[in-house]
C-alpha positions in Angstrom: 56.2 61.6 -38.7 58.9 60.1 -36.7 58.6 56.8 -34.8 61.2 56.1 -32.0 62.7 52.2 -32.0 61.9 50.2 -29.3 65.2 50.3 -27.1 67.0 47.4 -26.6 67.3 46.0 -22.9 70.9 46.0 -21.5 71.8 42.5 -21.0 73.9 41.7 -18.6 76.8 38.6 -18.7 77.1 36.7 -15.8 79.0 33.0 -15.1 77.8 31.3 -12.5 78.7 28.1 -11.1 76.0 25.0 -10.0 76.9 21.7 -8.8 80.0 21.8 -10.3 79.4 22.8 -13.8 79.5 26.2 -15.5 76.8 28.2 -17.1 77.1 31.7 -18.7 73.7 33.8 -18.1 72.5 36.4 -20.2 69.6 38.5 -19.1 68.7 42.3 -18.1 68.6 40.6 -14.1 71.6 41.9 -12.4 74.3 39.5 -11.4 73.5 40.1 -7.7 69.7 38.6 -8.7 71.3 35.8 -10.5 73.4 35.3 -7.6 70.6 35.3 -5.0 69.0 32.5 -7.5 71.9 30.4 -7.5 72.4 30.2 -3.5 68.5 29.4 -3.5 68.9 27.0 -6.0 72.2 25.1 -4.1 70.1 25.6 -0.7 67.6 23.3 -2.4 70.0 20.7 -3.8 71.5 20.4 -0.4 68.1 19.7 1.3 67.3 17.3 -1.4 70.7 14.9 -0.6 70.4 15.3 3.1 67.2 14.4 2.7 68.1 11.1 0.6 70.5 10.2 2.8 73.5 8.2 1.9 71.8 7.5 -1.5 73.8 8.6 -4.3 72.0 10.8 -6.4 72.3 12.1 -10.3 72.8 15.5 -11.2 70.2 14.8 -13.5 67.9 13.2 -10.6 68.9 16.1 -8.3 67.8 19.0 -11.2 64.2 17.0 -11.5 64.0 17.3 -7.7 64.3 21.0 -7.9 62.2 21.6 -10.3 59.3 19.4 -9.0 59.9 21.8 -5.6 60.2 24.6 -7.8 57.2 24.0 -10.2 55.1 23.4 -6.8 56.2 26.6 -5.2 55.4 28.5 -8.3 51.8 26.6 -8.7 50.9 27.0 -5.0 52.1 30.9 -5.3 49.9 31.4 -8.4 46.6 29.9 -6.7 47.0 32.3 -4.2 47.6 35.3 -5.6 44.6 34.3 -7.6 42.6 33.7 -4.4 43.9 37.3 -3.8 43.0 38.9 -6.6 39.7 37.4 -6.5 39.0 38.6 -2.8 40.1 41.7 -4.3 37.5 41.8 -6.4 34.9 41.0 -4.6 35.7 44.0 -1.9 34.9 46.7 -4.4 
């Protein structure tokens, strides 16, 4: 009997550049995904300090910003697909 390996997923390499500071990404997303990330994460950190005004934020307070918009996207975006599926459910 012979049993195939589970293939290893291509990773790709990919620098990118946030606030400043450099981080090396590995994943299997391709760089123009990671890319498309990045701007959305930047587009959020720029809303965030015109929104604070002339008040001098962290990079550390700006990161917790994005996440807290971040982690209530993704929550909001869970309940409703579960909504969905649910209605979903209940049409069969």
């Amino acid at each position: 009997m012979v049993t195939k390996k589970a293939e290893k997923p291509v990773l790709n390499r990919v620098t990118i550049k946030i606030m400043g500071d450099e981080y090396n990404v590995v994943g299997a997303e391709s760089a123009e995904y990671i890319d498309e990330l990045v701007k959305q994460i930047e587009a959020k950190i720029d809303s965030i300090q015109k929104a604070h005004g002339d008040a001098k934020l962290s990079k550390t307070q700006l990161a917790i910003l994005v996440a807290l918009q971040l982690a209530d996207e993704m929550v909001k975006l869970r309940i409703e697909h579960e909504n969905l599926v649910r209605l979903i459910q209940e049409a069969k």
